[in-house]
KELOZA-686538 format. One line per field, with one value per atom (N, C-alpha, C): residue number from 0; residue in three letters; z, x, y. Coordinates in pm, whole numbers, plus 32768, in hexadecimal, padded with zeros to 4 digits. Layout:
<recs>
num <- (NUM; ...)
residu <- (ALA; ...)
z <- (Z; ...)
x <- (X; ...)
y <- (Y; ...)
</recs>
This chain:
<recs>
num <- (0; 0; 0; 1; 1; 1; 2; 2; 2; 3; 3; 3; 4; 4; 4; 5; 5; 5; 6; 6; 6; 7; 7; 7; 8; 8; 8; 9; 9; 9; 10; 10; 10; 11; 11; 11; 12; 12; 12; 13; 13; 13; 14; 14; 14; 15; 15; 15; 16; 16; 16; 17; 17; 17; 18; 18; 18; 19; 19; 19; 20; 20; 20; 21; 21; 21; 22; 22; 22; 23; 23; 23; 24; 24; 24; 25; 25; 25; 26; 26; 26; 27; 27; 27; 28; 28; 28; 29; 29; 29; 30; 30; 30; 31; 31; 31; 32; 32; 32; 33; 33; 33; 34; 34; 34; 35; 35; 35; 36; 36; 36; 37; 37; 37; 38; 38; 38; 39; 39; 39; 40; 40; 40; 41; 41; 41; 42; 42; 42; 43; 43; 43; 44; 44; 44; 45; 45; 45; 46; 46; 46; 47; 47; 47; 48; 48; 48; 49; 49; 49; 50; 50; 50; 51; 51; 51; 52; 52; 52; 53; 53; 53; 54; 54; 54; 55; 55; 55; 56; 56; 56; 57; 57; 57; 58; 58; 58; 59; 59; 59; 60; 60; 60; 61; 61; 61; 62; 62; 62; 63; 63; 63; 64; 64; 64; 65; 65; 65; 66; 66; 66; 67; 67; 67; 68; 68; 68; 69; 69; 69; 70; 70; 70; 71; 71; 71; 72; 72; 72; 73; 73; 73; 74; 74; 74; 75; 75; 75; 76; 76; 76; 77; 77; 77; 78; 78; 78; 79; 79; 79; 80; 80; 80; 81; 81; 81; 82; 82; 82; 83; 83; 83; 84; 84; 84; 85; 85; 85; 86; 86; 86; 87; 87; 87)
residu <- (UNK; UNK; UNK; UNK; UNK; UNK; UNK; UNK; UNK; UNK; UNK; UNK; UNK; UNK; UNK; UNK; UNK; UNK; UNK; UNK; UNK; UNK; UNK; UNK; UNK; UNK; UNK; UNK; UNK; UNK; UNK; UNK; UNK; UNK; UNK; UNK; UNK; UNK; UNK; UNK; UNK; UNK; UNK; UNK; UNK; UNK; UNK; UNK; UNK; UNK; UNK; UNK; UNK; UNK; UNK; UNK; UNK; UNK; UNK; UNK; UNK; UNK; UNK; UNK; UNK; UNK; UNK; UNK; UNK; UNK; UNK; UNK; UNK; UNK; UNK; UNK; UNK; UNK; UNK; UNK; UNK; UNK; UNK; UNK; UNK; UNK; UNK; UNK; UNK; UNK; UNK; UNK; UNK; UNK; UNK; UNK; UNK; UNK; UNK; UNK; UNK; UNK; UNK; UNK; UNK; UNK; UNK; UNK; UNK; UNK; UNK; UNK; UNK; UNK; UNK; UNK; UNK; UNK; UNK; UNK; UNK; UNK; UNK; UNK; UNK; UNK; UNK; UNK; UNK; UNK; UNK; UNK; UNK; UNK; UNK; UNK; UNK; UNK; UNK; UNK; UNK; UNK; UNK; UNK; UNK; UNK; UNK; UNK; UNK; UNK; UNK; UNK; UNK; UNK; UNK; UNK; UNK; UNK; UNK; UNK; UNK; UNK; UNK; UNK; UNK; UNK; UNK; UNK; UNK; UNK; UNK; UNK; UNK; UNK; UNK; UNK; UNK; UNK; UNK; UNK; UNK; UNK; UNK; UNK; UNK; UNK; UNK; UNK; UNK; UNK; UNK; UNK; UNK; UNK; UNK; UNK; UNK; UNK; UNK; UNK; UNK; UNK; UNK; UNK; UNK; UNK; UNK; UNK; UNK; UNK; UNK; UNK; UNK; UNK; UNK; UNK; UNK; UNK; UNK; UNK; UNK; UNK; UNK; UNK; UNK; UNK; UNK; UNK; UNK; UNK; UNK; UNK; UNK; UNK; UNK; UNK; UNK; UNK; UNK; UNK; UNK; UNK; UNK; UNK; UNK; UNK; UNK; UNK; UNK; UNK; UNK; UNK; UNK; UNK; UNK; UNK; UNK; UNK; UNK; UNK; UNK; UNK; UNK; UNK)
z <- (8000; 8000; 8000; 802E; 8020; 80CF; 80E3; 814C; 81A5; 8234; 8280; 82A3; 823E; 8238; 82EC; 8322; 83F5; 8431; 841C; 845E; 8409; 839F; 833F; 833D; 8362; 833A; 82DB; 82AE; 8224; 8271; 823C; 825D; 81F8; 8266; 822D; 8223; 8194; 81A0; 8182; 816A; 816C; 80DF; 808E; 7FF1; 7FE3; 7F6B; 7F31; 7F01; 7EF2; 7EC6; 7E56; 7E3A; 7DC0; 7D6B; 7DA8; 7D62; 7DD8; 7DD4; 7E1A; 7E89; 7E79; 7F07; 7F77; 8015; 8056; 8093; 811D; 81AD; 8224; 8242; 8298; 8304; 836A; 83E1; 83DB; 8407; 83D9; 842D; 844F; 84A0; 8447; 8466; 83E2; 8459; 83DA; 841D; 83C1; 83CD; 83AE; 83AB; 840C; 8418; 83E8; 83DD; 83D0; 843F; 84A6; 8556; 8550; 8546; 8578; 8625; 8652; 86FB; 86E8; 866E; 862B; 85F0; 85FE; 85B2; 8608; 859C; 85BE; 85C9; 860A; 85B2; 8558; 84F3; 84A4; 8433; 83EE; 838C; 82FA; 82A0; 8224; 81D9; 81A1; 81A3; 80D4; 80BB; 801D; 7FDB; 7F77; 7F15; 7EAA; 7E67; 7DE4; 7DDE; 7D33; 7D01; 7CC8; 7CB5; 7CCA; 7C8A; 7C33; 7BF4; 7C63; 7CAB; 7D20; 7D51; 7D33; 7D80; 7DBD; 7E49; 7E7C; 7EE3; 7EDF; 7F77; 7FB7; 8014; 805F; 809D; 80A9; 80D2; 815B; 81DE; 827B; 82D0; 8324; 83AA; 841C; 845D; 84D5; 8570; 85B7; 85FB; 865E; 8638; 866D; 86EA; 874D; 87AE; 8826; 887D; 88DD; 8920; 88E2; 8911; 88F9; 8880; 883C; 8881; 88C2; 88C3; 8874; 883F; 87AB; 876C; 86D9; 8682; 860E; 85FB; 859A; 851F; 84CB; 843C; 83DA; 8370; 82F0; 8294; 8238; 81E8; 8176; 811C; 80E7; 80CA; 80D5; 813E; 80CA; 808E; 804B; 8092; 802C; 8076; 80C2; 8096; 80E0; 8164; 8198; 8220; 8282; 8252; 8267; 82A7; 8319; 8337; 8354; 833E; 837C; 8431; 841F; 84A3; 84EE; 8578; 859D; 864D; 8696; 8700; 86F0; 874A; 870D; 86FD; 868A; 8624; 86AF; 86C0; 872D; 8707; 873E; 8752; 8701; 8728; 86F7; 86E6)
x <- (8052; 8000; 8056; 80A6; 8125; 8161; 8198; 820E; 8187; 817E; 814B; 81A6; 8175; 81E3; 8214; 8195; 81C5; 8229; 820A; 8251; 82C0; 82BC; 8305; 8301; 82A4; 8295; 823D; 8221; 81FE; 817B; 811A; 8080; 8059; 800A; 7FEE; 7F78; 7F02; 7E6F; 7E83; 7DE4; 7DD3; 7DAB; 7E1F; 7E25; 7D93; 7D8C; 7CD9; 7CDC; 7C66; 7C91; 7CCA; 7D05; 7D4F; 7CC7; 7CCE; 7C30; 7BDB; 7B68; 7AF3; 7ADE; 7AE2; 7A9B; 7B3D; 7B15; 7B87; 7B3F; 7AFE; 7AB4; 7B31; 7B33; 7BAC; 7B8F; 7BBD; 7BB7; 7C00; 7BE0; 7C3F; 7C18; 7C5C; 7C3C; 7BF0; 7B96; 7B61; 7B71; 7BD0; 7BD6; 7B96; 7B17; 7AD7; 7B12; 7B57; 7B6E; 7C21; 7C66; 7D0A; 7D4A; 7CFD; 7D4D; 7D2E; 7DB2; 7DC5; 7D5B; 7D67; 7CFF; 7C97; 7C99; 7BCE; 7BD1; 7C18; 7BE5; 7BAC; 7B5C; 7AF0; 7B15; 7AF4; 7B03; 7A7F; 7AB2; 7A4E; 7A52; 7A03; 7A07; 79E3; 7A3D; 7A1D; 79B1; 7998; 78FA; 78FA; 7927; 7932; 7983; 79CD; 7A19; 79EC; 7A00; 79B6; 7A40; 7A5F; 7ADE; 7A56; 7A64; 7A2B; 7A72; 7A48; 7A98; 7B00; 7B09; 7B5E; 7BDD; 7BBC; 7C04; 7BB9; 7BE6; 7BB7; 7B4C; 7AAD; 7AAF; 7A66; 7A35; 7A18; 79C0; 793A; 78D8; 78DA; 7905; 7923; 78A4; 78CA; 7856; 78C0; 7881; 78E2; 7873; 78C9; 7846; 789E; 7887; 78C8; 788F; 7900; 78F8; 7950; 7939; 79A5; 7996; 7A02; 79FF; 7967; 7928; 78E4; 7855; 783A; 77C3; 777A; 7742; 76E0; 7691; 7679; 7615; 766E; 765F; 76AD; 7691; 7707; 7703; 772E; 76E7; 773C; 7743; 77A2; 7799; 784C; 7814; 789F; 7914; 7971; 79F6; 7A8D; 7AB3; 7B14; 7BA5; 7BBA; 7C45; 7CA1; 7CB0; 7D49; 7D1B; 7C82; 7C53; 7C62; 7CA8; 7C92; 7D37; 7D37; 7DA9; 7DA5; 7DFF; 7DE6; 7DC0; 7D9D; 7D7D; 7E04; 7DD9; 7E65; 7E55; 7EBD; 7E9D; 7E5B; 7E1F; 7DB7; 7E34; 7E35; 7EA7; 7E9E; 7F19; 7F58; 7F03; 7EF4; 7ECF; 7F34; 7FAD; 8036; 80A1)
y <- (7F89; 8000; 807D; 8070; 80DF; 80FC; 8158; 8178; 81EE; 81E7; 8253; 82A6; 82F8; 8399; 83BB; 83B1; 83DC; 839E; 830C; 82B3; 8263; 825C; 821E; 817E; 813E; 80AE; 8081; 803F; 8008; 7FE2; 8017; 7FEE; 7F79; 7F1F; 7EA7; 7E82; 7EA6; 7E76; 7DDE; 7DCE; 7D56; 7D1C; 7CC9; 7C9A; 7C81; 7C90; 7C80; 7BDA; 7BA5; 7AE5; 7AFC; 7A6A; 7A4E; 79FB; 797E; 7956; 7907; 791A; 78BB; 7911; 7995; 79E0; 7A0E; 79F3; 7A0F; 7A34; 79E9; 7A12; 7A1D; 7AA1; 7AA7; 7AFA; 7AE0; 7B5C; 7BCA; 7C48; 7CB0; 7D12; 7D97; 7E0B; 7E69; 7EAD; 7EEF; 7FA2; 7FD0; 8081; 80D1; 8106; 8168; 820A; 821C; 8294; 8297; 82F2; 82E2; 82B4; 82B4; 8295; 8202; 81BD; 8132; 8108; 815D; 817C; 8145; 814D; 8151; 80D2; 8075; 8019; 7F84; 7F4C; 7EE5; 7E44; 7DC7; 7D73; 7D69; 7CF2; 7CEA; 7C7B; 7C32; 7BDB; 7BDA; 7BE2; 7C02; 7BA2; 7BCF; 7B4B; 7B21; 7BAB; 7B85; 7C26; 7BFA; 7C61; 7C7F; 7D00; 7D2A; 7D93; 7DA3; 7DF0; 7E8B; 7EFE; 7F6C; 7FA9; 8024; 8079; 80CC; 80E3; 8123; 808E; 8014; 7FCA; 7F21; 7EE5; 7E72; 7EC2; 7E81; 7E8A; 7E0D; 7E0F; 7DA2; 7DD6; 7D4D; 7D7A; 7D32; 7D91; 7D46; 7D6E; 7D1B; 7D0C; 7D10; 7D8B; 7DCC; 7DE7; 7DD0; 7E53; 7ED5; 7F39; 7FA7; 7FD7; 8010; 806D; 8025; 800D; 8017; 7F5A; 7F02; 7E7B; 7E64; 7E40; 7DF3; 7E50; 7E83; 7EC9; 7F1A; 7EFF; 7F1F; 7EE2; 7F1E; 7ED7; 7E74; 7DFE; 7DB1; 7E22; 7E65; 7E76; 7E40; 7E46; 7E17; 7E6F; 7E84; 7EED; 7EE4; 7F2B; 7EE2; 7F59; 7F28; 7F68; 7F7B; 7FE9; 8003; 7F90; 7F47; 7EFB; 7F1C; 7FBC; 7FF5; 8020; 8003; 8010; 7FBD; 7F37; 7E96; 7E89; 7E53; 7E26; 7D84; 7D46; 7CAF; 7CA3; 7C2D; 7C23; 7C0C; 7C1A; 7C29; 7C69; 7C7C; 7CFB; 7D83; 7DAE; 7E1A; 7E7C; 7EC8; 7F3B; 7FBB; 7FDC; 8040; 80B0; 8115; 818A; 81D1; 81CE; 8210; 8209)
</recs>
């Protein structure tokens, strides 16, 4: 995805499938603040004139308290699953 100009490490989304789909767990960040991000499950992929995105099921706000969403999610929003992504 390229180099984070702030910090200088190589940001890492989450590859789009190669073939037959790709149901994966992943952090989904809505906002630019890593702080903000969700877990969540990619449920299905579609390629878009802009790029990959993925249509995930998350549920937002503070340690799973909320409404389940689904909605579909620009790739470079998508991090693998993993430890929840630092603040800073």
């Amino acid at each position: 995805m390229g180099a984070n100009r702030r910090y200088g490490q190589e940001e890492r989304a989450v590859a789009p499938p190669r073939e037959g789909g790709g149901v994966r767990h992943v952090w989904v960040s809505l906002s630019r603040y890593e702080s903000d991000a969700y877990p969540g499950l990619v449920i299905e992929w579609r390629r878009e004139s802009q790029g990959w995105v993925a249509r995930v099921a998350f549920v937002p706000g503070k340690e799973g308290e909320g409404t389940l969403v689904e909605q579909w999610v620009s790739a470079s929003r998508l991090r693998p699953a993993g430890p929840r992504p630092s603040a800073g």
